[in-house]
C-alpha positions in Angstrom: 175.5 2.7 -70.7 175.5 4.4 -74.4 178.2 3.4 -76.4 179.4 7.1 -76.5 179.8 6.9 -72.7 181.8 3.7 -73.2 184.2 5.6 -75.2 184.6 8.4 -73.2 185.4 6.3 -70.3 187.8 4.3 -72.5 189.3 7.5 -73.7 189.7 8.5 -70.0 191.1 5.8 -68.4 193.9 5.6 -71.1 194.7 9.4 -71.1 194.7 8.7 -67.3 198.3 7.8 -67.1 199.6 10.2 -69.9 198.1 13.1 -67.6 199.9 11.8 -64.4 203.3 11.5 -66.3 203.1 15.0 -67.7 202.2 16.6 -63.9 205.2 14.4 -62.6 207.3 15.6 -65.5 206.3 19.2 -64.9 206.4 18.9 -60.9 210.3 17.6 -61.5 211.3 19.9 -63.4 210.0 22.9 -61.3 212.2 20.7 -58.5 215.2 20.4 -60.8 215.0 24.2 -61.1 214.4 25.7 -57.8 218.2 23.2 -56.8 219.5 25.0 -59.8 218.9 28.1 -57.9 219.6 27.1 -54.8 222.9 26.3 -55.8 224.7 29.2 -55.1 223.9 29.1 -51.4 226.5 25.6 -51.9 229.4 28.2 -53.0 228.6 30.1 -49.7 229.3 27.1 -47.9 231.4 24.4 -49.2 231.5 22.8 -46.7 228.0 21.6 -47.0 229.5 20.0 -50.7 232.7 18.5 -48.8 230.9 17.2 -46.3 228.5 15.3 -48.8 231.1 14.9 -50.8 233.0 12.3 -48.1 229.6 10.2 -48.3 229.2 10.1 -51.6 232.3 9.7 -53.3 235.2 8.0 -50.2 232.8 5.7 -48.9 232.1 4.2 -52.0 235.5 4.1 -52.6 235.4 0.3 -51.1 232.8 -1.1 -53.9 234.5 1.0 -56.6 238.1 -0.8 -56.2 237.0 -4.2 -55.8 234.5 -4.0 -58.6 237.0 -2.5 -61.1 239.7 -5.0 -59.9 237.9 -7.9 -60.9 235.9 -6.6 -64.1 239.4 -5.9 -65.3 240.7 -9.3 -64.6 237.6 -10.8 -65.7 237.6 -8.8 -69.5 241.2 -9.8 -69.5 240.5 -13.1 -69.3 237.8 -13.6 -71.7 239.3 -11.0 -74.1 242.4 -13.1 -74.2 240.8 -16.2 -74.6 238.8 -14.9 -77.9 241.7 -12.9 -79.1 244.3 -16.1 -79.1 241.9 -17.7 -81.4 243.1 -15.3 -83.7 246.7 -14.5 -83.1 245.7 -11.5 -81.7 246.5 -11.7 -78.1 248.8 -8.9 -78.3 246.2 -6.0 -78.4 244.2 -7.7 -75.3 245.5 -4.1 -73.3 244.0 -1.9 -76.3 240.7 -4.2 -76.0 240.0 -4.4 -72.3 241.2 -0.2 -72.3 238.9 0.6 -74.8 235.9 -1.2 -73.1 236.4 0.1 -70.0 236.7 4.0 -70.7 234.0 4.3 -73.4 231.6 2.3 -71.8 232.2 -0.3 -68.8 233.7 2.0 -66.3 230.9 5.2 -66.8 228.3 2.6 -66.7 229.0 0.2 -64.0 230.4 2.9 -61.9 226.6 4.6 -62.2 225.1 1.7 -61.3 227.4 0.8 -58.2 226.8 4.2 -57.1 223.5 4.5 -57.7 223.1 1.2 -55.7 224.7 2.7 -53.0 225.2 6.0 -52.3 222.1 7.1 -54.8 219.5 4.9 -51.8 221.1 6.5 -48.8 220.7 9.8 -50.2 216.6 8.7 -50.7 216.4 7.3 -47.6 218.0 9.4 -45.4 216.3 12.7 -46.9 213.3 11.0 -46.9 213.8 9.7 -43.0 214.2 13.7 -42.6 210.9 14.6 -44.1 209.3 11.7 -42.0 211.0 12.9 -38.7 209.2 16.7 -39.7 212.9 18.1 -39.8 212.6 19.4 -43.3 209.4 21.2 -41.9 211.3 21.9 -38.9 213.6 23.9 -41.5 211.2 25.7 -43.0 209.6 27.0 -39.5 213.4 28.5 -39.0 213.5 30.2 -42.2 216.2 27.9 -43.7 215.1 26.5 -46.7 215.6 22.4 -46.8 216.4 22.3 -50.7 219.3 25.3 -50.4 220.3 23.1 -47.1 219.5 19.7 -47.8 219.0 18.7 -51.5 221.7 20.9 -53.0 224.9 20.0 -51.4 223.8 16.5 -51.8 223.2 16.8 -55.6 225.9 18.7 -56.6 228.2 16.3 -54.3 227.3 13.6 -55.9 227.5 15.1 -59.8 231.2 15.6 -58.8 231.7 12.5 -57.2 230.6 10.4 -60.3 233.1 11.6 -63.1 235.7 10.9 -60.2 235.0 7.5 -59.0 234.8 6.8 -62.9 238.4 7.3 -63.8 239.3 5.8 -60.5 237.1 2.6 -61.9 239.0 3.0 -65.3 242.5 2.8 -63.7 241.9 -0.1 -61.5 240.2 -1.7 -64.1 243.1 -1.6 -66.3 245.4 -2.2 -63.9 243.5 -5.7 -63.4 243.4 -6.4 -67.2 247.3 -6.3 -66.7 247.5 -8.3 -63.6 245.5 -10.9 -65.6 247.4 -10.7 -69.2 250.7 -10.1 -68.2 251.9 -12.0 -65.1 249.6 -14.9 -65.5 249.1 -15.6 -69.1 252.3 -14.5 -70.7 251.6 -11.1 -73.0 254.6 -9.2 -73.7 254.3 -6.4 -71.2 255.6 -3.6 -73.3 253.6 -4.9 -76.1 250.3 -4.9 -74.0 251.0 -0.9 -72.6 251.9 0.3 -76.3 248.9 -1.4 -78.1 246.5 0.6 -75.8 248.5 4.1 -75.7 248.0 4.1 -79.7 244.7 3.2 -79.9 243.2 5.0 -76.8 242.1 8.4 -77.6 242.2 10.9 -74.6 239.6 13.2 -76.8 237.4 10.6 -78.2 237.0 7.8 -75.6 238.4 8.9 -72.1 237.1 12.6 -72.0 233.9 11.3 -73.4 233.8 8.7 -71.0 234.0 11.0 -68.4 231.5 13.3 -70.1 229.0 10.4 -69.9 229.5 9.8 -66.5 228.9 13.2 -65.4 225.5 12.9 -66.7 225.1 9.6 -65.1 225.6 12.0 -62.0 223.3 14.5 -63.1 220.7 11.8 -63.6 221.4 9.9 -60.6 221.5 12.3 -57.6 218.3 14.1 -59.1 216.3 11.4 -59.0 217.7 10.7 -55.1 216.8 13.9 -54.1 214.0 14.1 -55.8 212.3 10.3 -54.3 213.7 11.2 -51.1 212.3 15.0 -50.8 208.5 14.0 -52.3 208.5 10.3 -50.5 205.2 9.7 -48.6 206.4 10.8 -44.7 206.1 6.3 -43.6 208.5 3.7 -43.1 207.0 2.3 -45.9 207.1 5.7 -48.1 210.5 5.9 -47.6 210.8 2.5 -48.6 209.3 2.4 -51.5 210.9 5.9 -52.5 214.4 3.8 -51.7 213.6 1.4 -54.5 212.4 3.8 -57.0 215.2 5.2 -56.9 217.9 2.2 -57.4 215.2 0.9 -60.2 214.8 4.1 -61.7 218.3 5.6 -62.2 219.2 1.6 -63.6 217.1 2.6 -66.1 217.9 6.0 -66.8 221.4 5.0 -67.0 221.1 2.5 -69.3 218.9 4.5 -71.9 221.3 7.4 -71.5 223.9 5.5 -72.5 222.7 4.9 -76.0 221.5 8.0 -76.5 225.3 9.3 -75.6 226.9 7.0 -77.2 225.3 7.3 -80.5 226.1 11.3 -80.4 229.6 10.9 -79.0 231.4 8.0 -80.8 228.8 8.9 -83.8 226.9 5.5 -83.5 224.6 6.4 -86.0 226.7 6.1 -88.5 226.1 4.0 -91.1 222.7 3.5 -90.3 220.1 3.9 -93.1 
């Protein structure tokens, strides 16, 4: 073999995986599009949202609560054990606020539901397609991503920003529990150091703006594992997983990259 043809092949098996990622990245987009306009067909028929809407968003109403609960109590705890240090265990309320609506509550709410509700969404659209009732669908004339992808997506976009301020609330309410009855902060003290520093603009309207892109993000990579997974057990297995590791990591990444525009992270830097 000439060392020209070594290159070549060199050059080949590294632009390998650069193809692949652009054909996946174009093959999802032409996905994320033809929901888009399937979408209407959901304001035909709300019911189809509602529906999905139940699955997504009450059942996971369960892991939500108890999650928040004792985050809350838990950033109580350690945020009043740093702040004393200081004399400052009078703004533990703004601290443990503040943490949860800018950035505890969008992002371990994602992740919770992403856990959840994100890999029944994969699996049991990808159990369709290996059951042959997606193509069952299409025989009808009823098209599975107007029927089957889009209520789930756009349920799940709505459900996110929800469960969010529900997370934010409880999770506040255990920072209380924690601060107030057990260690002794004054209780007006603790509600009036987080109303002045709490912005609704800046931190809990952005909040919620960053978790309704942590719905975007997550229910499109649900439906989009679960509506391309390999017809198997195994298929839908592996298309189950994808999806929990996948919008982890798209959560996270998002994240910064919100954060930096919203509460102007950037500033300051070189």
């Amino acid at each position: 073999m000439t060392t020209l043809e070594r290159v070549v092949g060199l050059v080949g098996r590294l632009g390998a995986p650069v193809v692949d990622a652009a054909v996946g990245l174009g093959a999802a987009t032409r996905f994320f599009l033809s929901v888009l306009a399937a979408s209407t067909s959901c304001l035909r028929r709300p019911r189809l949202v509602v529906r999905e809407l139940y699955f997504i968003g009450v059942l996971s109403l369960a892991i939500i609560l108890v999650s928040a609960l004792f985050v809350g109590m838990v950033l109580g705890l350690q945020m009043y054990d740093t702040l004393v240090r200081f004399g400052s265990e009078d703004i533990v309320g703004m601290v443990v606020a503040l943490a949860l609506v800018r950035e505890l509550g969008p992002v371990l709410s994602a992740l919770l539901i992403s856990s959840r509700a994100g890999s029944a969404v994969t699996a049991e659209i990808g159990l369709m397609k290996a059951t042959e009732q997606l193509s069952a669908m299409e025989m009808m004339a009823v098209p599975p991503v107007a029927r089957v992808v889009a209520p789930r997506f756009w349920a799940g976009v709505l459900a996110v920003p929800l469960l969010t301020a529900i997370f934010d609330v409880v999770g506040i309410f255990g920072g209380w529990l924690v601060a107030v009855p057990l260690l002794g902060v004054d209780d007006g003290t603790f509600w009036s150091q987080m109303r002045a520093a709490v912005d609704f603009r800046l931190d809990v309207v952005n909040g919620l703006i960053k978790s309704l892109w942590f719905g975007v993000a997550i229910l499109f990579i649900a439906v989009h594992q679960g509506f391309h997974a390999e017809p198997t057990a195994e298929g839908v297995s592996r298309a189950t997983t994808r999806t929990v590791v996948r919008s982890a990591l798209v959560v996270l990444g998002l994240d910064f990259v919100l954060t930096a525009f919203m509460f102007r992270g950037f500033e300051g830097m070189g």
